[in-house]
Structures are given as C-alpha cells and as structure tokens.
N, C-alpha and C positions, 0 to 999 in steps of 0.2 A: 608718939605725938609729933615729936621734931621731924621725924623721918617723912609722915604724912605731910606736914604741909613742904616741906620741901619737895615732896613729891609731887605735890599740887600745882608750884611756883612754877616747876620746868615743866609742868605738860602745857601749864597757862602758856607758858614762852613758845613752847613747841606748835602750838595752838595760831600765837601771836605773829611767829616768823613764818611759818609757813603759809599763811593768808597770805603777807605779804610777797611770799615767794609765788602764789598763785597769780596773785594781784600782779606782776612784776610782767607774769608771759598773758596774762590777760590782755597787757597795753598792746598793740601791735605797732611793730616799724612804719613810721611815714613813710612811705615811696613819695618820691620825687616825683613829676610830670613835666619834667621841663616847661613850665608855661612861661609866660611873658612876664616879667617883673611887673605890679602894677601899685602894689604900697607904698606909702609915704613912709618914711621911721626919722626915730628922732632920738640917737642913741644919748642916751645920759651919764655920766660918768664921773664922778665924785672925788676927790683926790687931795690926800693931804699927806705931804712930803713922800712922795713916791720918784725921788730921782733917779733912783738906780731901777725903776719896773717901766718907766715912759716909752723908752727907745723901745723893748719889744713891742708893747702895746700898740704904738703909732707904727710899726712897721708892719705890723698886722692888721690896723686899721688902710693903710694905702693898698694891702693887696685884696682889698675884700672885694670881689667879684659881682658887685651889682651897681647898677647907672648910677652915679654921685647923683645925677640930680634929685633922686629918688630919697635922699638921706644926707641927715645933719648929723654930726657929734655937737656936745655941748659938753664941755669939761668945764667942771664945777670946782672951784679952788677954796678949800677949806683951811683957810692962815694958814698955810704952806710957809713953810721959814725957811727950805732948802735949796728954793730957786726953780721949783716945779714948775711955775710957768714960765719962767726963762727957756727951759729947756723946752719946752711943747713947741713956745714961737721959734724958737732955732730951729728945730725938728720942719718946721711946718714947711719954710723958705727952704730946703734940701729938693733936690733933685726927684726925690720920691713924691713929692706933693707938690706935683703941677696944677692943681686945684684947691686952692685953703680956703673959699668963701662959705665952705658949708662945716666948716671946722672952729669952732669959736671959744673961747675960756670967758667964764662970769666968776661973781666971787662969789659966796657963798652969805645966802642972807640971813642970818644967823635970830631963829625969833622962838625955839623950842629948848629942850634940854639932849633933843637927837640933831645933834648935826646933820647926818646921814640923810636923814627925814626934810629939815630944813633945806641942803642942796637938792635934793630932787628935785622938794617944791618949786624951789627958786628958779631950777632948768625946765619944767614943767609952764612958768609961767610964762618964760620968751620962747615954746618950743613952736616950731610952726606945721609940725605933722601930728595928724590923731593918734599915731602908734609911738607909744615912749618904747624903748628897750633898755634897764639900766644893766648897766656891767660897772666894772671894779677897774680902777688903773694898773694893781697887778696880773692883770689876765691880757689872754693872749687869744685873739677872734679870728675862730676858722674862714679859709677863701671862701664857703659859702656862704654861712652864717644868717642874710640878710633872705638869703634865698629861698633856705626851709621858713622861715617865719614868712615870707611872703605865700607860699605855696599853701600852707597850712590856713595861713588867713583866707584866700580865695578857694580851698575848697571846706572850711569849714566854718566861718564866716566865728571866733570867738570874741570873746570880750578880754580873757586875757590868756597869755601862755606859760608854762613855765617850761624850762631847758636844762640839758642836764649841764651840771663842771663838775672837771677834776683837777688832779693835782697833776703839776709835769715836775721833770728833775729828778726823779726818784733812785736816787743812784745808794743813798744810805741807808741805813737800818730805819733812823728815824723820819726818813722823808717817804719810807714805804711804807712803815706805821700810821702814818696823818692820813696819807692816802688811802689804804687800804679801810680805814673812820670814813673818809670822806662818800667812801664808794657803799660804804653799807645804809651810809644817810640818801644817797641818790638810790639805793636798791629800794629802801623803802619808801621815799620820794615815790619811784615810779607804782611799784606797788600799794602805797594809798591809792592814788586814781587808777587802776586796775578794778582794786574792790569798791572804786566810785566814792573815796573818802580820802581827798588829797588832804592831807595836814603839813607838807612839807614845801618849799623851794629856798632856790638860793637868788637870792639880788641879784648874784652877776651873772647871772643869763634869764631874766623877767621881762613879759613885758605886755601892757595892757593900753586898752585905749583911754586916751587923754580926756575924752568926754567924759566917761563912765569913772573916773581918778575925780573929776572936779564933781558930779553928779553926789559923790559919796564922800566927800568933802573929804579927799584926799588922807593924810593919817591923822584927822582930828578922832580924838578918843584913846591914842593912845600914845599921844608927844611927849608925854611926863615918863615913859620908858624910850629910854636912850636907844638899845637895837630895837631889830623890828620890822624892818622897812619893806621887809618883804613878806613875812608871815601873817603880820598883823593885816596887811593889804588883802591877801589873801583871801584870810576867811571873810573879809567885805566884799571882796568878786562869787566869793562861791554865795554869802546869801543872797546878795543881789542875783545872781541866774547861777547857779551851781551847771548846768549843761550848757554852759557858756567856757568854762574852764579848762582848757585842754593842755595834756602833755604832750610836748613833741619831742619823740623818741626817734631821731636819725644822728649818726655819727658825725655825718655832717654839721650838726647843731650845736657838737662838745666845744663847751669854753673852758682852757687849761688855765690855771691861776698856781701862783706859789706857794708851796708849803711856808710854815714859819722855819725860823732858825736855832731857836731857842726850846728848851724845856720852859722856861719863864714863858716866854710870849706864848707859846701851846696854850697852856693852862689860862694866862689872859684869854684866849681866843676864845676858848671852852668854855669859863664863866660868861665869856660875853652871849655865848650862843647859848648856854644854860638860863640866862637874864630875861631872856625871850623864849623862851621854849616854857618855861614856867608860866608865862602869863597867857599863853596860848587856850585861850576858851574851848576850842574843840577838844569833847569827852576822847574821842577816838585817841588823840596825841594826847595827852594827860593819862588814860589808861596802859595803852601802850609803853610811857616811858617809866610809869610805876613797874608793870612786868617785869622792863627789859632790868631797871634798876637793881630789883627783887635777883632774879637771875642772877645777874651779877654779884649780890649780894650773898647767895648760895655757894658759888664757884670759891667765893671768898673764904668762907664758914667751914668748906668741903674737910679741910685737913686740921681743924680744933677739934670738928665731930667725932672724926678718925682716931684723933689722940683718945679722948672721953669715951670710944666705944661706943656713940650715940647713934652713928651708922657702918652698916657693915662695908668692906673694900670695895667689893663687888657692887654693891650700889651704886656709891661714891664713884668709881669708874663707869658705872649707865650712865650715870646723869652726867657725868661729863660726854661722854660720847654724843648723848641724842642732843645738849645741846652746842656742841662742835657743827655736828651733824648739819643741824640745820641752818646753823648761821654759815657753814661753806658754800651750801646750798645754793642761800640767797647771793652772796659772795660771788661767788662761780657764775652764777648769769651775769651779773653786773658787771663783772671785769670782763666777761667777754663781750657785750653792748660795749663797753666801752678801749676793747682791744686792749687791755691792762693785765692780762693772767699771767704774766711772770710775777707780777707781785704777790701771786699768791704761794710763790716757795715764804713767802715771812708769814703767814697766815699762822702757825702753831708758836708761833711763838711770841710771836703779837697778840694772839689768842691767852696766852698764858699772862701778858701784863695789862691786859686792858682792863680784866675786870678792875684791877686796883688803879688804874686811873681813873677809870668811870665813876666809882662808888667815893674814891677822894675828889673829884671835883664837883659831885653832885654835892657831897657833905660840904665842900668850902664854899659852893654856891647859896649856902643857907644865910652866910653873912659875913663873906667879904667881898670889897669892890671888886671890880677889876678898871687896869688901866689898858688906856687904847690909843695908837698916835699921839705920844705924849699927854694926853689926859686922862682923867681918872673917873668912871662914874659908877655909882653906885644902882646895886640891881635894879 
C-alpha cells in the first residue's frame, strides 16, 4: 500500500514537471526588431536600508540604453535608517547622471500592513507614464532592459509583463544553492504560461499599465497579507484579460539580484515567499505546490522505508532517478535561457538537501513569523 501511493506521488510529479518542462520550450524567444523606442515607463523601486546594493543599482540604472526622456525612476523610501537616501542624492550629482530630473525619491505612505504594496501605491500615484515596471533596489538592470519591454509592448500591445531574474555572485556553495531554487521558480514561471496557466512572477522585473492597476483598484483585497505584491496582482491581470498577460523571454530582459547571506535570512526569505504562495487562489499553484511538497516528502521517507523493508533498493533508486531526471530536465533549459549551466555541477548535491529544506520550511510556514528589514510579520 505504502509502496503504491508513493508510486503514485512521483509519476503525479513526473507528470507535473514535465508539463512544465513542455510549457518552458512552448514560450518562444522574443526577437528583437530594433524598432524606435516609443513607451513611456515609470520604473518603481521600493527601498529600505539598502546601502550597500544602491551604488550597483544606480550605476546600472545610468547605463540603461533608451532616451531618458521616455522614462522616470521613482525610488520609494520605506523608514530607511541607514542613509539610503543620502546615498541615492550623492549618487545622483556624480559624473554618471548628467540628467537627475527624471530620478526622484518619495517616502513611503504607509496605510496597509504590506509596506511593499503601500510604496508602489504611493509611487503609482505621482507616476506620470501608463507603464509602471517595479524592480527591487538589490538588483542590477541590463543595458537594454527598457528596450525589450518596449518592443514587446508595440508589437503585442499587453496589459501586463512578467520578466525573468536571477541571482549573480555565485561564487559559494550556498550562493549556487539560492540560485540554482531561484532558476527552477523562473523554469516553471515560464512554463506556466507555456501551458497558458501563469501562476508565477517576480516583482523585480513586473510590469503593467497604470490604467488597468487603478481600474482593479490596485491590491485592495489583499493588503491584510504583507507579501504579495506581485502574485496577487497577477491573478487580477490574468482575470481581467488573461491574453493580455505575456512573458518576455529574451536575455536581454534578465534582471540579476542578490542572493541572501545567511542561513537565517534564507529561511526568512522562504517563509516570506511561502506567506504568499499559500494564499495564492489559482488551483493550478495550490496543486502544483502540494505534488511538488509530497515529492519531497517521499525523497525524504525513501531511507526509513529501506530500513523497515517497506520498499525494495531497487525501487527506492527508480524513484529517485525519474525524479532527479526530470527536475534536471526542467533545470538544464533554464540555466541555459539564462546562460547559468555551470551551476549545474552543484545540482546533485543541492538536489540531495533541498528536499529537507523544502519540507522544514513548508512545515515552519504553518506557524511562524518571519522577519523582514528589520520587521516582523506574521503569514
């Protein structure tokens, strides 16, 4: 009987990841068309004590290759205590930004229990272009960046985008661990909208029109949840026009961000994105993350069975194989979209402690906080 449903759990998974590894080459590469910039954007960027990630960020913002006049930042300062905007206005007057009037810092108008949520809104409501694009102050914005979201908007005319990121720095075991997590969320990222059932993106590379954000009254419905800011918006773009929603899959698009530091801050991070992934209404991501959980929970179970004799070696070795198998699968496209496959010499052995991460922070996600920028909220 034990043998049976475990048998059941991996073909479900096998079943599960290979959709999305279908769904992944379904998306096709934007090609470029060199056309004429002609979008307005209004990039939004939220920021609470980030002084040690600014200086990259702003020096990636000045070499971003499309006409300033065509695009605002708006950096949103969430009680920053570290002098974060000290540093931005230093930054600004440098040599590099011969142009600061379309660069500007607000504070953050604090009226929700999601900070995150309430700066967007806040930058949302002095922004003066129809296309918001929010990113993160730890990330780092490729020379084109403005350019495939331009391109994609005039010849696909959507309501909103979603973009891939990853992680840069990967020089440690544990910074190729994060990443190599990060790259299997954007594998399935893409492959939801493959199989025309996006359940995923990341805030720091989003981005939708500003009409169609106040039309759906923004994230009312779901302020009382701290994360969010992206997912939950989300599924309000896709019911409002679901073929309105596109992913933009060109290299040129990747926004790099930094891994954490800590084992502690990891697991914050992972409850926070567990806090939101829970509440996620789409069946699709709710079944999905039962599967993948279950899986995991098998991988885990594989060598108490073994001791008790409840499965044979030879089994226990299948089921690990088919689902190695097809989680490289998915893997292996993704790090190559995003030119990353040397990370994948840690892949077996990140493979061997994931499952026990996953399955401890799904279990801690049941009922403890997590803290974030010095505060603490609860799921």
């Amino acid at each position: 009987m034990i043998a049976t449903i475990i048998i059941v759990i991996i073909i479900a998974y096998l079943i599960a990841i290979g959709s999305l590894t279908y769904g992944f080459d379904k998306v096709e590469e934007f090609q470029l068309q060199d056309l004429k910039p002609k979008t307005k954007f209004s990039i939004v960027i939220p920021f609470r004590n980030e002084a040690e990630n600014l200086h990259k960020l702003l020096n990636s913002v000045s070499k971003l290759n499309y006409p300033k006049a065509l695009f605002e930042v708006i950096f949103v300062d969430d009680e920053s205590d570290d002098g974060s905007a000290d540093i931005i206005n230093n930054l600004l007057n440098t040599k590099d930004f011969t142009r600061t009037d379309n660069i500007k810092i607000i504070q953050n108008n604090r009226v929700s229990n999601s900070p995150k949520k309430d700066a967007i809104t806040s930058a949302i409501q002095m922004a003066n272009n129809e296309w918001i694009i929010t990113s993160d102050a730890d990330c780092v914005l490729p020379e084109y960046w403005l350019d495939t979201f331009d391109e994609l908007i005039q010849t696909k005319q959507p309501n909103c985008i979603v973009a891939p990121v990853t992680y840069y720095g990967q020089t440690s075991f544990f910074n190729r661990f994060q990443t190599l997590d990060v790259l299997s969320l954007q594998g399935a990222t893409i492959g939801g909208f493959g199989l025309q059932k996006p359940f995923l993106c990341n805030g720091a590379n989003f981005a939708y029109r500003k009409s169609i954000f106040r039309e759906l009254q923004g994230f009312e419905g779901n302020i009382k949840i701290a994360s969010g800011d992206d997912i939950f918006l989300l599924e309000k773009l896709k019911t409002y026009n679901p073929k309105k929603v596109n992913y933009l899959k060109n290299p040129k698009a990747i926004v790099h961000t930094q891994p954490v530091s800590s084992l502690q801050q990891l697991i914050n991070q992972r409850l926070r994105w567990a806090s939101k992934t829970s509440r996620n209404p789409d069946w699709f991501s709710k079944l999905l993350g039962l599967v993948v959980f279950l899986a995991n929970l098998v991988c885990l179970s594989l060598v108490p069975l073994l001791i008790f004799n409840l499965i044979s070696p030879r089994m226990a070795v299948s089921l690990l194989v088919i689902k190695l198998g097809i989680d490289f699968l998915l893997l292996f496209k993704t790090a190559r979209f995003f030119k990353q496959e040397n990370l994948l010499l840690s892949f077996l052995f990140s493979s061997i402690l994931y499952p026990f991460f996953s399955v401890y922070i799904v279990i801690l996600s049941l009922f403890k906080s997590y803290h974030w920028k010095g505060r603490t909220f609860k799921k």
